[in-house]
C-alpha positions as CSV (number, residue, x, y, z in Angstrom):
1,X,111.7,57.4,128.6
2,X,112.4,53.8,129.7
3,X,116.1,54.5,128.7
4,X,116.4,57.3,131.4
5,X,114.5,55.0,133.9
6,X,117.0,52.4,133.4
7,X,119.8,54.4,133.6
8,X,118.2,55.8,136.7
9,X,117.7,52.3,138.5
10,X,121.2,51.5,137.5
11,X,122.6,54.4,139.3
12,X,120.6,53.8,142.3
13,X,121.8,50.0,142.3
14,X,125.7,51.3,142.1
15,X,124.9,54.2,145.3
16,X,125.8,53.3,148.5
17,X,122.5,54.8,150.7
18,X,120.1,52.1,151.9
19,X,122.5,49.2,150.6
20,X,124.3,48.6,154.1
21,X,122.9,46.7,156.8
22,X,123.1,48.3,160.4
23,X,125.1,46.2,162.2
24,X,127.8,46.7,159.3
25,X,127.3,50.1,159.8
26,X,128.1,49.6,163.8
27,X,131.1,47.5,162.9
28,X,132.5,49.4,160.7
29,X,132.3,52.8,162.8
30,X,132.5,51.1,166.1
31,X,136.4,52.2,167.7
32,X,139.1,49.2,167.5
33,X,141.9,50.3,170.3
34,X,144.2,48.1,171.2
35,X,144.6,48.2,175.4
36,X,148.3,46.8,175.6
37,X,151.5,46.8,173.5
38,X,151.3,42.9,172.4
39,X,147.7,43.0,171.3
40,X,148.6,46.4,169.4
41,X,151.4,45.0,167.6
42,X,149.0,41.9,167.0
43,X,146.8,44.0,165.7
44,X,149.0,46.4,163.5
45,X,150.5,43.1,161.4
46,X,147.2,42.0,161.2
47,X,145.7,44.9,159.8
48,X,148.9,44.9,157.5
49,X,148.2,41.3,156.3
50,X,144.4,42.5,155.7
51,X,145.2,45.9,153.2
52,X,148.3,43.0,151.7
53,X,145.2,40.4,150.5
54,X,142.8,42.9,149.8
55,X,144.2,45.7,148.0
56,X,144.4,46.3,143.8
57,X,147.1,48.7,144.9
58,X,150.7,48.4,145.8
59,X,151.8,49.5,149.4
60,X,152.8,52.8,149.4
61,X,154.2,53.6,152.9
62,X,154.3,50.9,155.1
63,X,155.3,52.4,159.4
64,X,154.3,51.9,162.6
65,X,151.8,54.4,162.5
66,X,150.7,54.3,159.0
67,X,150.1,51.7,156.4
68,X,148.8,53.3,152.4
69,X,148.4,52.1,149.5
70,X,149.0,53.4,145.6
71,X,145.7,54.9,144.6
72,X,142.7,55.5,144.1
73,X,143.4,56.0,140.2
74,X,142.2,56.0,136.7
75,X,138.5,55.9,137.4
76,X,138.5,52.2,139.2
77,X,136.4,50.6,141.4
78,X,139.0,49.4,143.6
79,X,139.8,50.4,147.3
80,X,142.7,52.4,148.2
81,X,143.5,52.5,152.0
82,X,144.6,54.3,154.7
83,X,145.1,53.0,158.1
84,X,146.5,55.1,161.1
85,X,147.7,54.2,164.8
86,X,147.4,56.4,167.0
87,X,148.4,55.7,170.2
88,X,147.7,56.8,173.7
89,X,149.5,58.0,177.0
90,X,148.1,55.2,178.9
91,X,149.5,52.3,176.2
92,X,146.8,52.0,174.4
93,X,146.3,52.8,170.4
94,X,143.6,53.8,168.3
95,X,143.7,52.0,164.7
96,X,141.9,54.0,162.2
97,X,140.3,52.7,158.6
98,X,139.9,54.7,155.6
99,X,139.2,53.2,151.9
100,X,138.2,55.4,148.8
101,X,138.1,54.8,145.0
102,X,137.8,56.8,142.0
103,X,134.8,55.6,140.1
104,X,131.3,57.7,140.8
105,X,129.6,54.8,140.6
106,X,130.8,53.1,143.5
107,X,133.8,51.3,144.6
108,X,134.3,47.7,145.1
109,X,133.8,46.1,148.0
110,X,131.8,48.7,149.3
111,X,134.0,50.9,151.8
112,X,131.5,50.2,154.9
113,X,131.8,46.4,154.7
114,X,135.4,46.9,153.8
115,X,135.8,48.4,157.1
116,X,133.7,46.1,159.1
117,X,135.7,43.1,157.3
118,X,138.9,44.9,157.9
119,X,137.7,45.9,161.9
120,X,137.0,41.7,162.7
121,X,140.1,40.1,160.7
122,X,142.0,42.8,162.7
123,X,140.2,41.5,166.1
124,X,141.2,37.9,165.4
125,X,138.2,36.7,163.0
126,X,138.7,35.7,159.5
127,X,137.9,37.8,157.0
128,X,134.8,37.1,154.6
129,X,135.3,39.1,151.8
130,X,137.8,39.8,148.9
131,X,140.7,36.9,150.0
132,X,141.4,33.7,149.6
133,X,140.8,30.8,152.5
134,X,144.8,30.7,152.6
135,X,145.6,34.3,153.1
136,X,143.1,34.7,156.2
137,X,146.2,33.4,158.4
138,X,146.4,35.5,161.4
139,X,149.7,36.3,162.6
140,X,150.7,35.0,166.5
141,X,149.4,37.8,169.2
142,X,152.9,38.0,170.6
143,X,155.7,39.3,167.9
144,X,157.9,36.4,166.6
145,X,161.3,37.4,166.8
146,X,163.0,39.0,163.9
147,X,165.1,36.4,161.9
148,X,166.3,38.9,159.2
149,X,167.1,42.4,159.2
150,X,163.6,44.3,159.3
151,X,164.0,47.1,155.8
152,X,164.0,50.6,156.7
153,X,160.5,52.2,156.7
154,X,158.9,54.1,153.8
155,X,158.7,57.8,154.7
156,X,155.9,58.9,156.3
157,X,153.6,60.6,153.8
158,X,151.0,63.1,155.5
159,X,147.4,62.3,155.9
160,X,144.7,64.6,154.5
161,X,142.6,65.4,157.2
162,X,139.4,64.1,155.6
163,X,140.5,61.0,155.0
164,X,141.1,60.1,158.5
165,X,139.7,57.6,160.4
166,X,136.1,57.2,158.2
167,X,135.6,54.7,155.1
168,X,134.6,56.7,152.1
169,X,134.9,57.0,148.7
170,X,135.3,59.9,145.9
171,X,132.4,61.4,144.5
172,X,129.9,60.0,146.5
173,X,127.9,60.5,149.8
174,X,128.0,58.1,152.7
175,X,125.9,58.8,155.1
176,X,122.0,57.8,154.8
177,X,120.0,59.9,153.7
């Protein structure tokens, strides 16, 4: 009996309900639109620099409307992500967060403060989890010029609709219950 009641406390210490504080909750949900073309390209290397220093995975497709990464594999507790731009007839953009891994027990970070982390590094404050002091260097708001031939971009890969624009992870519930 006290085997199934630990293994019971131990799932309920790996779920995600009643673990995230509101105002993580708020960040991480709250929009981040960009309301000019220098702040959004600010914005987009910055939210590239972010999924660089805190992802597991390899970049998978790197564009200016999408940024991916390898994953989520093999059972891990690491974060894949998926951020979008979407921009807007009036010059604005909409940058979108997803993260999921592939472990039931719970990915790591969790996918909320992930987000919220992810939403304030992009906004110009450092990020406090998962990277090193040295790799929480923002890039300039204005795009340096391009010294070297910029690669061609990765091919766009589509985006499954459920992935889009909400932090989650597989095989477990997000919202509170």
């Amino acid at each position: 009996m006290s085997t199934i009641v630990a293994a019971i406390a131990l799932l309920a210490g790996c779920s995600t309900t009643g673990q995230i504080a509101g105002e993580t909750m708020e960040q991480a949900t709250a929009p981040l639109t960009c309301t000019n073309k220098a702040e959004c390209d600010a914005w987009w290397a910055r939210a590239q620099v972010w999924v660089i220093n805190h992802s597991e995975y390899k970049l998978q497709t790197v564009t200016d409307s999408i940024i991916q990464t390898d994953g989520p594999s093999g059972g891990k507790r690491a974060l894949a992500y998926q951020i979008t731009k979407t921009p807007s007839n009036e010059g604005t953009a909409t940058v979108g967060f997803a993260a999921h891994c592939d472990n039931m027990l719970g990915c790591e970070p969790n996918p909320w403060k992930a987000g919220a982390d992810f939403k304030q590094f992009v906004r110009g404050r450092p990020s406090q989890i998962g990277a090193t002091a040295s790799s929480n260097t923002l890039p300039p708001v204005s795009p340096a010029p391009a010294s070297k031939p910029i690669p061609p971009a990765m091919p766009v890969q589509p985006m499954p609709p459920t992935l889009q624009n909400q932090p989650g992870q597989s095989g477990q519930s997000l919202t509170p219950e």
